[in-house]
SERO-4910 file (N, C-alpha, C, O; in steps of 0.05 Angstrom, whole numbers):
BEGIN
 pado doro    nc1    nc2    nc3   cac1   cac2   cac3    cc1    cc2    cc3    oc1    oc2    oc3
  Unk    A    498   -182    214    475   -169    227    477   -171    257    481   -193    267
  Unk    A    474   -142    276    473   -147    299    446   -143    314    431   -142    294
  Unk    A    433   -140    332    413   -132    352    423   -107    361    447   -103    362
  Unk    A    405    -88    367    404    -74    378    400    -77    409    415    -90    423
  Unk    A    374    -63    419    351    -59    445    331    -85    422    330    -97    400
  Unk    A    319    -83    450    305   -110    442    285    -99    424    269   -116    417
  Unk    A    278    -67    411    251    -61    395    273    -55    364    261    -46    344
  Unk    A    296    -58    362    301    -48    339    332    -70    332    346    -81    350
  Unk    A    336    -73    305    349    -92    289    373    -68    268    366    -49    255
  Unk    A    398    -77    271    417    -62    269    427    -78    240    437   -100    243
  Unk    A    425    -67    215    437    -79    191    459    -60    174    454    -36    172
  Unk    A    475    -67    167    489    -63    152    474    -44    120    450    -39    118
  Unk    A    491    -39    103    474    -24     88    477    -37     61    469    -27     40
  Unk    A    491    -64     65    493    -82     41    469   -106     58    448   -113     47
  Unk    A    475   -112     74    444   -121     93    414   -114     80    395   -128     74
  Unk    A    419    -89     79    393    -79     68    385    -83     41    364    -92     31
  Unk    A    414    -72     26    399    -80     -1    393   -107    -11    382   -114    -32
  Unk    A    404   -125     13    413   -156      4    375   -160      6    356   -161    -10
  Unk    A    379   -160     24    347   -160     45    323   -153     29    303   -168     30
  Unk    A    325   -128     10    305   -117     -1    302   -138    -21    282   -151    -24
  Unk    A    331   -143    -40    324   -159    -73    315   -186    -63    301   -199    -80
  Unk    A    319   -197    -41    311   -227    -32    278   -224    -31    263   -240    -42
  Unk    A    267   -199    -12    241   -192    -14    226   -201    -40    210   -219    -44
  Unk    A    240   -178    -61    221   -176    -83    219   -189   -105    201   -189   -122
  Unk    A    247   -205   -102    252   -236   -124    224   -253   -104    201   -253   -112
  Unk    A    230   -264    -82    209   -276    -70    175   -269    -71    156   -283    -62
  Unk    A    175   -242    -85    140   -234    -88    140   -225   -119    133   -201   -123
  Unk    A    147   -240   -140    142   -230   -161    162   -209   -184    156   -201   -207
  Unk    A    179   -206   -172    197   -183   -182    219   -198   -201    222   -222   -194
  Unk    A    235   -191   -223    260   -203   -243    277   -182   -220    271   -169   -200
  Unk    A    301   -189   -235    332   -183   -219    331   -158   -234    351   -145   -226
  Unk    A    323   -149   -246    324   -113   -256    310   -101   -239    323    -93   -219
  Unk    A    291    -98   -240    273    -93   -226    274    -90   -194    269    -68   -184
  Unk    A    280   -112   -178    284   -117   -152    315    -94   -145    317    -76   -128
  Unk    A    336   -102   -167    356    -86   -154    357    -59   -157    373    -45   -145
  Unk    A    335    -50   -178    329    -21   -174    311      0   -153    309     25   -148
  Unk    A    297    -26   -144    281    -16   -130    302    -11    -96    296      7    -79
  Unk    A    323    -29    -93    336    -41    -82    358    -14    -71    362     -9    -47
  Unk    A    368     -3    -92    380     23    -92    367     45    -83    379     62    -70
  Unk    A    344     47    -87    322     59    -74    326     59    -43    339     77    -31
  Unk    A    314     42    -32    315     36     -1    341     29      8    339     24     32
  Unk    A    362     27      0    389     21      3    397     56     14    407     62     36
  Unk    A    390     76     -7    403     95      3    387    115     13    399    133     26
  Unk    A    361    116     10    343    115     30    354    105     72    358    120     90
  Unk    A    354     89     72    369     85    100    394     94    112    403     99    134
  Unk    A    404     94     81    440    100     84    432    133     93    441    145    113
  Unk    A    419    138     81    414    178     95    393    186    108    385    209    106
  Unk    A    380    164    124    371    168    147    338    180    148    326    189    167
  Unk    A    331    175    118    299    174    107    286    158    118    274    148     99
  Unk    A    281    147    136    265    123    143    233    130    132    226    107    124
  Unk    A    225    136    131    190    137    116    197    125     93    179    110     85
  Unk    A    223    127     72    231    118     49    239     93     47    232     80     27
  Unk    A    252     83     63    264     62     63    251     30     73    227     27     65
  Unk    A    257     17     83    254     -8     84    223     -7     90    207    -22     80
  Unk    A    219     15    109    183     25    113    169     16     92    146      9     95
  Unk    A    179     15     73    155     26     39    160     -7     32    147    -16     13
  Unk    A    177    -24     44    168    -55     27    145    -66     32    129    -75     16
  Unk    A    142    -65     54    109    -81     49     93    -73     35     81    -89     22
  Unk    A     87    -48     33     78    -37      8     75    -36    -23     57    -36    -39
  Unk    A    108    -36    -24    111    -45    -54     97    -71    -56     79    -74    -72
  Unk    A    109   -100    -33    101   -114    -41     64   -131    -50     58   -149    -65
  Unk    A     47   -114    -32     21   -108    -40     21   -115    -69     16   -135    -83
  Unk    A     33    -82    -76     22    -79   -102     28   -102   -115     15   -106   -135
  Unk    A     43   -117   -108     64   -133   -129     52   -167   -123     59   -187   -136
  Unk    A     39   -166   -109     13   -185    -88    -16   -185   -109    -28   -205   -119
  Unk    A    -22   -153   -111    -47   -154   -124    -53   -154   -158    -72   -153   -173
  Unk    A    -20   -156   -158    -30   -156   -192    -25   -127   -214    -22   -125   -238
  Unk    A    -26   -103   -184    -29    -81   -198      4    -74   -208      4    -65   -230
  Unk    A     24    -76   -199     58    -72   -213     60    -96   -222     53   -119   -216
  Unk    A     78    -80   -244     86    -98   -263    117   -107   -251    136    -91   -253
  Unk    A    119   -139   -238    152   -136   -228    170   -146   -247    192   -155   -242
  Unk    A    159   -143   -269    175   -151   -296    172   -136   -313    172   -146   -336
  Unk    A    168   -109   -311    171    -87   -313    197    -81   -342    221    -86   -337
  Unk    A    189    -69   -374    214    -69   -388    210    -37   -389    195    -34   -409
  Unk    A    216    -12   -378    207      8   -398    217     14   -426    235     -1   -434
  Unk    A    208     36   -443    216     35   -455    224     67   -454    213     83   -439
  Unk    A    249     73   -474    261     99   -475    248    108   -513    252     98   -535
  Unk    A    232    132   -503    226    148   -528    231    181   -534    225    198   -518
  Unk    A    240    185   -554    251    217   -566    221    227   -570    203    211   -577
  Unk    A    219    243   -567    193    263   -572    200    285   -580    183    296   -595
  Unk    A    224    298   -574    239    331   -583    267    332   -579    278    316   -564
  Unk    A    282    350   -593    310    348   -590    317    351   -559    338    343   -548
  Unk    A    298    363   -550    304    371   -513    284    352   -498    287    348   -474
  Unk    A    260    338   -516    242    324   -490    243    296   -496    246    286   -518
  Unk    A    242    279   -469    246    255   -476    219    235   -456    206    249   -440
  Unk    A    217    222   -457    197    209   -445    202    174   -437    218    161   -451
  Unk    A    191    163   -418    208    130   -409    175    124   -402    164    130   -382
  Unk    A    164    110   -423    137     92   -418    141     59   -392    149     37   -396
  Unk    A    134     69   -375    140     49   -341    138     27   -350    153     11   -338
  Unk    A    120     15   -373     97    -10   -372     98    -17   -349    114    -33   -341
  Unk    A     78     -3   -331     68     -5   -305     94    -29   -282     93    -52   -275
  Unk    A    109    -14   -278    130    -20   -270    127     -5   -245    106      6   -239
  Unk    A    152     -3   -228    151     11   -203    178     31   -220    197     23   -234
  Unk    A    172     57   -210    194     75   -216    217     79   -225    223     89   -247
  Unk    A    236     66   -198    264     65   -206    278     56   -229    300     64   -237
  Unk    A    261     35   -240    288     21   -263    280     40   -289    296     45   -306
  Unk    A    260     47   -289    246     74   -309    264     97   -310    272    107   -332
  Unk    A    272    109   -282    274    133   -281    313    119   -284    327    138   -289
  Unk    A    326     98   -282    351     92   -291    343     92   -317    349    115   -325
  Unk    A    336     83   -330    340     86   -369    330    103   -370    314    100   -389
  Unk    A    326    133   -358    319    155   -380    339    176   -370    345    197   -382
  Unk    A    350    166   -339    368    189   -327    405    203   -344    415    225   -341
  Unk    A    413    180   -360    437    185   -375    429    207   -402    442    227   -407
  Unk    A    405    199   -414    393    206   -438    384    235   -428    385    255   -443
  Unk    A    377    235   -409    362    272   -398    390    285   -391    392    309   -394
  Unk    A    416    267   -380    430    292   -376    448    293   -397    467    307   -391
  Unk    A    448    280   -426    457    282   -445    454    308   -461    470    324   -470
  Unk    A    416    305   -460    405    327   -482    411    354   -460    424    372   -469
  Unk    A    402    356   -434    408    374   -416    436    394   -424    437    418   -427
  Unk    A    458    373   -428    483    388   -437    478    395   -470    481    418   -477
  Unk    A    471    377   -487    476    389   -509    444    416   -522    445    431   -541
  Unk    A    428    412   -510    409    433   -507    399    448   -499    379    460   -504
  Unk    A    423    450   -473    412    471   -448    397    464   -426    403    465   -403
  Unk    A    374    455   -437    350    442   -418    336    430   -430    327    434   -453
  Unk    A    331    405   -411    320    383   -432    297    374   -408    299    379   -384
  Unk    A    272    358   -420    257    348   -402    251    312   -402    258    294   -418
  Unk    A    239    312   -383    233    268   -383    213    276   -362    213    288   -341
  Unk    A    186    259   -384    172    243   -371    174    222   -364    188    211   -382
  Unk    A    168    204   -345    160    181   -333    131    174   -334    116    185   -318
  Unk    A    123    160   -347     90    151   -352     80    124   -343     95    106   -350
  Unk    A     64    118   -332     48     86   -327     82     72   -302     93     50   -305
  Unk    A     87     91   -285    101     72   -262     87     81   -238     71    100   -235
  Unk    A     97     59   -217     85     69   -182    104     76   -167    120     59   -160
  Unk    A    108    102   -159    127    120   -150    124    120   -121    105    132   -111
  Unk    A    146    104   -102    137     97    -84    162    117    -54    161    121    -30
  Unk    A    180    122    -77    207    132    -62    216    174    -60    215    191    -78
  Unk    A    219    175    -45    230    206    -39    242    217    -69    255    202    -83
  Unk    A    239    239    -74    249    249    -92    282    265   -105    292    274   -126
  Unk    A    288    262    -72    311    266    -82    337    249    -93    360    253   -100
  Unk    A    314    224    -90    339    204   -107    346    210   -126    369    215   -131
  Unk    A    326    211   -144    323    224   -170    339    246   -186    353    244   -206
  Unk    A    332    269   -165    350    296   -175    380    291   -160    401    294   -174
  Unk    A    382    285   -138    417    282   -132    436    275   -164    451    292   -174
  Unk    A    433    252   -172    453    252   -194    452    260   -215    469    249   -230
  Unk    A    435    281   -229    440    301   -234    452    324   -232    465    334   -249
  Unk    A    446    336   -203    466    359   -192    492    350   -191    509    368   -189
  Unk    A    500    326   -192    527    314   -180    535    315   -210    559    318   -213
  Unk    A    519    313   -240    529    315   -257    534    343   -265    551    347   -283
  Unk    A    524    360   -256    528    382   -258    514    400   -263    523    422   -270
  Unk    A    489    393   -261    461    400   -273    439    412   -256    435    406   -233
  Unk    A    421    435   -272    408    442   -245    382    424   -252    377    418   -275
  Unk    A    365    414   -226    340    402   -236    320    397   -218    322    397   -194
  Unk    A    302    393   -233    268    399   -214    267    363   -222    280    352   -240
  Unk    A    246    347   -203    228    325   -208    198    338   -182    196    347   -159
  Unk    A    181    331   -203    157    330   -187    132    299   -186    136    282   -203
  Unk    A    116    296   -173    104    273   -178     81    275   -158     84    286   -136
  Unk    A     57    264   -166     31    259   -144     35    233   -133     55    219   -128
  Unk    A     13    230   -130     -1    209   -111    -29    208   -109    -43    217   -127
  Unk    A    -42    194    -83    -65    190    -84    -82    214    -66    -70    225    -48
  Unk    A   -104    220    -71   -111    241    -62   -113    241    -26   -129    228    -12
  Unk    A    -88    260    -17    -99    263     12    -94    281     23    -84    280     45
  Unk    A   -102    305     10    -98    326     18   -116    348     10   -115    349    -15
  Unk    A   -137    370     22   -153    383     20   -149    410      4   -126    415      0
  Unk    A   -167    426     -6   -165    449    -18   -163    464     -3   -178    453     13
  Unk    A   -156    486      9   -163    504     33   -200    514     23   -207    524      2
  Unk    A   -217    506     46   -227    511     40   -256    486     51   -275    486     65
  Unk    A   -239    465     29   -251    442     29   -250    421     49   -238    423     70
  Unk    A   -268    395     42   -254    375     62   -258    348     47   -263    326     58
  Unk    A   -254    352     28   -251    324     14   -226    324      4   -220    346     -3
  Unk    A   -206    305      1   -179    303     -6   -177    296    -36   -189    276    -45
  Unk    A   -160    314    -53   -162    319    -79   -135    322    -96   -130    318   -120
  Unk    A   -114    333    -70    -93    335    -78    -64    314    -75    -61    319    -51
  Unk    A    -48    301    -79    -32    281    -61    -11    303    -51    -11    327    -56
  Unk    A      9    287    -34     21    300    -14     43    318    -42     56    338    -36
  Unk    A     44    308    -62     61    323    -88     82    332    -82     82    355    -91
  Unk    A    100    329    -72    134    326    -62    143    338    -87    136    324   -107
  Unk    A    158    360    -92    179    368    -98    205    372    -93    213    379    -71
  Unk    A    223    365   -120    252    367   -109    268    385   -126    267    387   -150
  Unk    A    278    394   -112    310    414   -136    325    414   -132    329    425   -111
  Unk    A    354    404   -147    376    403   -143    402    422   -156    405    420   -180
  Unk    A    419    439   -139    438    456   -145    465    446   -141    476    441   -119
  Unk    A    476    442   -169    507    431   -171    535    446   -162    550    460   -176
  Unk    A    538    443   -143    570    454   -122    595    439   -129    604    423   -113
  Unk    A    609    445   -155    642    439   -162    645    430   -145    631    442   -128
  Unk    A    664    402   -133    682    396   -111    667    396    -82    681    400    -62
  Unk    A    638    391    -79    623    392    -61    596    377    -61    582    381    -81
  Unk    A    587    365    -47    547    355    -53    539    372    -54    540    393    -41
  Unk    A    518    360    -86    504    383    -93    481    389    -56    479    376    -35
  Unk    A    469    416    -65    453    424    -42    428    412    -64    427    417    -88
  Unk    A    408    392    -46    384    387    -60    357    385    -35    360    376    -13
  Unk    A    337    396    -44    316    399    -30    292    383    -33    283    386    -56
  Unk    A    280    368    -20    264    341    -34    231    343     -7    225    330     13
  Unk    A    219    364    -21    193    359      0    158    362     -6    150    369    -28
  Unk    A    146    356     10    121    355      4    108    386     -6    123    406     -4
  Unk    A     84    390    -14     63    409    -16     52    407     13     51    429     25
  Unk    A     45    388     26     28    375     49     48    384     72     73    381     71
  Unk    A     34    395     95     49    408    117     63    386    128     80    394    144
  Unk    A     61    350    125     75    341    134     75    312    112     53    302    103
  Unk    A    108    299    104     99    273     92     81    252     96     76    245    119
  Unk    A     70    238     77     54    217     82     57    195     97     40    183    110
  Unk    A     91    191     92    114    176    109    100    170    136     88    150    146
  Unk    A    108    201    146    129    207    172     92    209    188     89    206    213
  Unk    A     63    214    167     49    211    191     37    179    201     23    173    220
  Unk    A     48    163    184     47    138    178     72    124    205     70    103    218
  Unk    A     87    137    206    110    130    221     96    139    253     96    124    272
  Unk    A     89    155    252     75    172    286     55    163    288     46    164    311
  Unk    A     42    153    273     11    126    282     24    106    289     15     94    308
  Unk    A     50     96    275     57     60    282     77     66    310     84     48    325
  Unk    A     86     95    315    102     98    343     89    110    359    100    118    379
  Unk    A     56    118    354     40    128    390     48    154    387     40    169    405
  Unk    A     67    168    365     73    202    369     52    216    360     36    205    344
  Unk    A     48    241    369     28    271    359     45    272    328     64    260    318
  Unk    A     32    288    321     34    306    295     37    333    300     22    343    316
  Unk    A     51    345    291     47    380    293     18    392    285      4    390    265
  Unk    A     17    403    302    -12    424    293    -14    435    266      8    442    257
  Unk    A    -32    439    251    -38    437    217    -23    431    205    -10    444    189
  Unk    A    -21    395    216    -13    372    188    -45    362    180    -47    354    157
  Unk    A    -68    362    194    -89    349    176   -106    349    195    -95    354    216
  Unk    A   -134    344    198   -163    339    198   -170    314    197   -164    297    181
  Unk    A   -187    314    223   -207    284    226   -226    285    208   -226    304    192
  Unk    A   -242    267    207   -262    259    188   -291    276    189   -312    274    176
  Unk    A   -284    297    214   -308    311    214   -292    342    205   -297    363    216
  Unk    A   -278    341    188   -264    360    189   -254    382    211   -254    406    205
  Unk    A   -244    374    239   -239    383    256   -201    376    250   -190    357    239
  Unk    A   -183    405    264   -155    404    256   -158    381    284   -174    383    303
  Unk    A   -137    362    281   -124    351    300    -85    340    293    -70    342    273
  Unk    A    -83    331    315    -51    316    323    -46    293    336    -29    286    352
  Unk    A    -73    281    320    -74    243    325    -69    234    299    -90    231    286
  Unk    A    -43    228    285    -45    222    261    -64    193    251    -69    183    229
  Unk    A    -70    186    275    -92    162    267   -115    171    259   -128    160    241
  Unk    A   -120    187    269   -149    207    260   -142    219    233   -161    222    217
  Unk    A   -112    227    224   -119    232    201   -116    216    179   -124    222    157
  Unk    A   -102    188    186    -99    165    168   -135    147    167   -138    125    156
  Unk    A   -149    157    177   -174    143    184   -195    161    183   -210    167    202
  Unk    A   -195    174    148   -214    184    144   -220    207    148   -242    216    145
  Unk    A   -196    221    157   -182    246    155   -181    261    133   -195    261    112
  Unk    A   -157    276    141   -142    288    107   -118    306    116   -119    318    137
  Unk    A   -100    307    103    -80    329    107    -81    354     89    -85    356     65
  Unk    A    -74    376    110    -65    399     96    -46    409     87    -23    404     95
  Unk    A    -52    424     71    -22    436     50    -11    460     70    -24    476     84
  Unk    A     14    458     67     31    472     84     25    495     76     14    495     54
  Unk    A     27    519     87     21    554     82     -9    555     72    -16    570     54
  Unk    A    -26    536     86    -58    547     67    -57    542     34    -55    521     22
  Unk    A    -58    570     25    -69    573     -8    -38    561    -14    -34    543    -31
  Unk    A    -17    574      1     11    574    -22     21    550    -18     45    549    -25
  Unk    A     11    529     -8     20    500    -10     -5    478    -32    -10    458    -45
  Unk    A    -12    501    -20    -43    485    -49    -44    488    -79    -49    474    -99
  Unk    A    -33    523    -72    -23    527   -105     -2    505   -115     -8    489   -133
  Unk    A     19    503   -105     47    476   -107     30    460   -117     28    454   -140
  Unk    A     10    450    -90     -4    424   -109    -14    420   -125    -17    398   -136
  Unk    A    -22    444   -133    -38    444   -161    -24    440   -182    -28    424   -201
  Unk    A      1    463   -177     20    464   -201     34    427   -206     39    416   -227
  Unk    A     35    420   -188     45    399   -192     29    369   -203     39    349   -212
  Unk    A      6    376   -197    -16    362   -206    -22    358   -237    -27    338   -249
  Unk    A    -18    392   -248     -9    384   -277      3    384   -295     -1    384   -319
  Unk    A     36    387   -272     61    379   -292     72    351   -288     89    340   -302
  Unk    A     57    339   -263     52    302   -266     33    286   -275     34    261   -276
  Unk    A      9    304   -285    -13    288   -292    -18    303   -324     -9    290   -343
  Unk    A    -29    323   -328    -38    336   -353     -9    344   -367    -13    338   -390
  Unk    A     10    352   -366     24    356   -385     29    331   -385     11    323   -401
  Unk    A     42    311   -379     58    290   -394     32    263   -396     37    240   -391
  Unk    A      6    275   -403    -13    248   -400    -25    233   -390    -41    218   -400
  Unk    A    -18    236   -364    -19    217   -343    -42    216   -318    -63    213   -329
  Unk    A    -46    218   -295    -66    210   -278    -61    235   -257    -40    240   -245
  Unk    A    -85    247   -256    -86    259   -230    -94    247   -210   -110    229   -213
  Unk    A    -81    258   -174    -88    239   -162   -105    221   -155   -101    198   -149
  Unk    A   -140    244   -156   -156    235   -162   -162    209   -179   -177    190   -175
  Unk    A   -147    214   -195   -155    188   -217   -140    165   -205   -153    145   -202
  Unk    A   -112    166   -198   -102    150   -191   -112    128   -166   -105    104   -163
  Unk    A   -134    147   -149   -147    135   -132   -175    115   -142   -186     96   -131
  Unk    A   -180    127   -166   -203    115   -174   -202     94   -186   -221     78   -191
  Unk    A   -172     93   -194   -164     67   -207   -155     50   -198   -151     31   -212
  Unk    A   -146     49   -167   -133     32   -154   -142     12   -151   -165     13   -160
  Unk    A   -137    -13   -140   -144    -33   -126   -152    -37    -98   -165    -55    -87
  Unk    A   -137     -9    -87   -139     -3    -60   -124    -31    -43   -136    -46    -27
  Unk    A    -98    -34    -50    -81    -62    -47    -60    -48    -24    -47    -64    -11
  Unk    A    -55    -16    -17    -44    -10     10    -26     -7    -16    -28     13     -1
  Unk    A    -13     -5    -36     13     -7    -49     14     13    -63    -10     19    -69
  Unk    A     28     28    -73     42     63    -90     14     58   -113      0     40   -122
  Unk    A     15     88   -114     -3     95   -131      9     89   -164     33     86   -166
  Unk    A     -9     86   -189     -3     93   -210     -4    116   -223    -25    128   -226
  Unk    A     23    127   -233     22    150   -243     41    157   -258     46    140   -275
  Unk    A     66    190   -260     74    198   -268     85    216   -263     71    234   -256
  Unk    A    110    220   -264    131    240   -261    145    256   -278    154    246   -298
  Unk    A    148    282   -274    163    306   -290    185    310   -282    188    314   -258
  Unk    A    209    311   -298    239    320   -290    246    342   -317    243    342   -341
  Unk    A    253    357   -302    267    387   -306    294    384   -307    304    380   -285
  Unk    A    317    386   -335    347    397   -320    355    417   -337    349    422   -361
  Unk    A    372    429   -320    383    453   -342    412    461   -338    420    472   -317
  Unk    A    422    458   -351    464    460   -360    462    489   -343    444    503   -352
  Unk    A    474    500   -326    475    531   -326    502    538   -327    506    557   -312
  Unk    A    524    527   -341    540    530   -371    531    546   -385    546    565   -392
  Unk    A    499    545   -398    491    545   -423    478    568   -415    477    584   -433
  Unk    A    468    577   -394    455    600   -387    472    630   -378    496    631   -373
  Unk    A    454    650   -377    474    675   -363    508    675   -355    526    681   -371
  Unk    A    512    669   -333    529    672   -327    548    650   -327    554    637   -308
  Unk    A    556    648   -351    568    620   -361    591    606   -341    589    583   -335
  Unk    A    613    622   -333    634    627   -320    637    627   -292    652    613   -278
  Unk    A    615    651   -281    606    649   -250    592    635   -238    598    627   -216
  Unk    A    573    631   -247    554    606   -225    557    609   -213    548    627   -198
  Unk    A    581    584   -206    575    572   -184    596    579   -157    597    568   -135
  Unk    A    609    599   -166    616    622   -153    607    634   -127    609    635   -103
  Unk    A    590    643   -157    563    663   -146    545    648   -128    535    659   -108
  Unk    A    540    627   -132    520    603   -121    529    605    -90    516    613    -71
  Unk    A    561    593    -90    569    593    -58    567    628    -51    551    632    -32
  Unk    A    573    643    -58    570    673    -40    542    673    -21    538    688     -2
  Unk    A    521    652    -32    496    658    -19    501    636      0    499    642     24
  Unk    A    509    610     -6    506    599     14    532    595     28    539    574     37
  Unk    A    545    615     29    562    616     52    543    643     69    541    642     93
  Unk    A    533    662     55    521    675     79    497    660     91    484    671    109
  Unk    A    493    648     87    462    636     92    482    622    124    480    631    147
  Unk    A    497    599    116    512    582    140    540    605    152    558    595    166
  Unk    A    540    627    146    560    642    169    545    655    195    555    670    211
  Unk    A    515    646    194    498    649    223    491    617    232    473    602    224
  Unk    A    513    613    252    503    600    283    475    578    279    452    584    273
  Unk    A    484    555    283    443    543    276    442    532    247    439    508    241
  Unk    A    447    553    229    439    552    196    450    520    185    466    505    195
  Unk    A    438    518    168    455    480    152    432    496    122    412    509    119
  Unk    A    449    484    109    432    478     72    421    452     73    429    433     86
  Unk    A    399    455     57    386    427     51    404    413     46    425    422     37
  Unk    A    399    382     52    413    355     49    424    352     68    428    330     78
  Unk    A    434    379     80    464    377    103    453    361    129    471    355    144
  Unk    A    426    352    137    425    320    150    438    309    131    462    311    126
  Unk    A    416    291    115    420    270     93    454    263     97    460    242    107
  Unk    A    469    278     89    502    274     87    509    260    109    516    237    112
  Unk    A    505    282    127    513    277    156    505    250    175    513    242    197
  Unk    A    488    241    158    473    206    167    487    189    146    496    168    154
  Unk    A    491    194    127    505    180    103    527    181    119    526    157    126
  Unk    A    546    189    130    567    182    138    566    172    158    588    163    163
  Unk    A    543    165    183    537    159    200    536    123    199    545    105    213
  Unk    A    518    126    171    499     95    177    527     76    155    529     51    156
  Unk    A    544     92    141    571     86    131    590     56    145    600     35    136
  Unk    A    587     73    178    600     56    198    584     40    211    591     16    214
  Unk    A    562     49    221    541     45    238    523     26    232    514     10    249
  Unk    A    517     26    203    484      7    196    468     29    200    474     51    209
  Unk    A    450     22    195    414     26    205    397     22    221    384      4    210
  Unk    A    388     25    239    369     22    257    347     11    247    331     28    238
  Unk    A    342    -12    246    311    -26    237    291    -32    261    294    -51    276
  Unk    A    270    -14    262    248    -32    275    248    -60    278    246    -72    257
  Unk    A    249    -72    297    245   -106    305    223   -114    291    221   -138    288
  Unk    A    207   -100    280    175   -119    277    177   -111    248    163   -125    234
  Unk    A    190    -92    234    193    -85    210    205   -105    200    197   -119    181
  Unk    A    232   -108    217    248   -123    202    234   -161    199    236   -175    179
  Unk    A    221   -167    223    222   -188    220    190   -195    195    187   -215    183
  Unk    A    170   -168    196    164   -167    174    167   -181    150    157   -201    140
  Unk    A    191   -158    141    202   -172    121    214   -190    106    214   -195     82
  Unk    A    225   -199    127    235   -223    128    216   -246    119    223   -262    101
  Unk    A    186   -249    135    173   -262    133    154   -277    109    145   -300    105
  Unk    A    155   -236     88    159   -232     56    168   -255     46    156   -272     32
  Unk    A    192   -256     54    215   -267     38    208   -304     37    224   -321     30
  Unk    A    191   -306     43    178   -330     48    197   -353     60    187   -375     65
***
């Protein structure tokens, strides 16, 4: 581990994950559990997500403080249909859930075409494209969606009803990273306005509303009784909606609303539930071409000047923080550390 400037702490990216499992063994967590969560914020940093990464431990560890995650966490893996499968969290935190159901979804995916997985009773605390990347990398096309706690308005309204509901999709490129897209309904992450309150930055103009429902670009005003808005008005609200009940009402589970009503209000991931989508496109239309056809678009898309495909940061930091480490906040890091009792 080196120093940076005296406001930020330079780690390695085996540092990190070392860092994270010492955390969450130290607040309650088994060695399953911790090192899944662990992979999480490991590659989270490694690609240059910081709202995802080491940001989100104090958090987890809340939850894991108040009783509400389970850090001994077993899920369980259940058949429901030859194509649908489902991973009961027992109120666990995400990751080690969404590892025992991810082999089994891209199993039935190939032998059914398209197959689905719920995720039920975990606290989903991490970016979504963790999720769908190894999938596309298997070869697979795929959706994950998921809520949160309500903080985000109806157009219209000013009470917060919707969570920031991040969607992701991932498209599989032969001999290349897949191209995967991993973002909010909400004109800006929950993260990143969380990150511009703790660094003194503005917000872009319609990310959210003070408490008198006035638009502002003090994200403290909108973390304090605020609310955020859905990106494009209605057509980021519709997203939220849709996503509200293919994470909550189809597979059982908690809308955000509920999820807020049930909390402890411990600062730590909501309880809830996630939907994953994959589909062989082998098995579909154009059995042969794809992915062919797939690059013809995105070579015209990047043969104009400027242009990049989703992920194409993400990569481009992954190879960065490879050599480099990570840039840790000084007060984050020693934070955590402090976790670690």
């Amino acid at each position: 581990m080196s120093a940076g400037d005296s406001a930020t702490v330079t780690l390695t990216l085996d540092e990190v994950r070392d860092l994270t499992i010492r955390c969450f063994l130290a607040n309650g967590c088994d060695a399953a559990n911790a090192e899944a969560v662990a992979d999480v914020i490991h590659n989270a940093e490694r690609d240059g997500a910081k709202s995802h990464g080491l940001f989100r431990v104090p958090g987890y560890v809340k939850s894991l403080k108040s009783g509400k995650a389970n850090g001994h966490a077993v899920p369980v893996l259940e058949d429901l249909a030859p194509a649908v499968l489902r991973v009961a969290g027992d109120g666990g935190f995400a990751p080690l859930a969404q590892q025992l159901g991810r082999e089994p979804l891209i199993e039935r995916a190939r032998s059914q075409g398209v197959a689905a997985l719920a995720i039920t009773n975990v606290h989903h605390f991490q970016a979504l494209w963790y999720e769908v990347e190894p999938l596309a990398e298997a070869g697979l096309c795929a959706f994950a969606f998921t809520a949160a706690f309500p903080y985000v308005v109806h157009p219209g309204g000013r009470t917060p009803i919707y969570g920031t509901n991040p969607m992701s999709f991932g498209w599989p490129r032969p001999g290349k990273p897949p191209m995967v897209f991993d973002q909010a309904s909400s004109a800006l992450a929950r993260g990143e306005i969380m990150i511009a309150a703790r660094d003194g930055h503005d917000v872009p103009p319609g990310t959210g509303i003070d408490r008198d429902g006035n638009e502002t670009t003090d994200p403290k005003a909108i973390l304090d009784g605020g609310a955020q808005l859905p990106f494009g008005g209605y057509k980021g609200a519709s997203i939220a909606l849709m996503v509200e009940l293919l994470a909550g009402a189809l597979i059982g589970d908690k809308f955000s609303f509920e999820a807020f009503e049930s909390d402890p209000k411990d600062g730590g991931p909501p309880n809830g539930g996630e939907f994953m989508l994959a589909i062989d496109p082998g098995r579909l239309g154009d059995t042969n071409g794809w992915a062919a056809h797939a690059e013809l678009l995105f070579e015209r898309i990047l043969a104009e000047a400027g242009t990049r495909l989703p992920a194409g940061r993400r990569h481009a930091n992954r190879a960065k923080t490879a050599t480099e480490g990570a840039a840790i906040p000084a007060a984050l890091h020693a934070e955590i550390v402090g976790l670690c009792g």
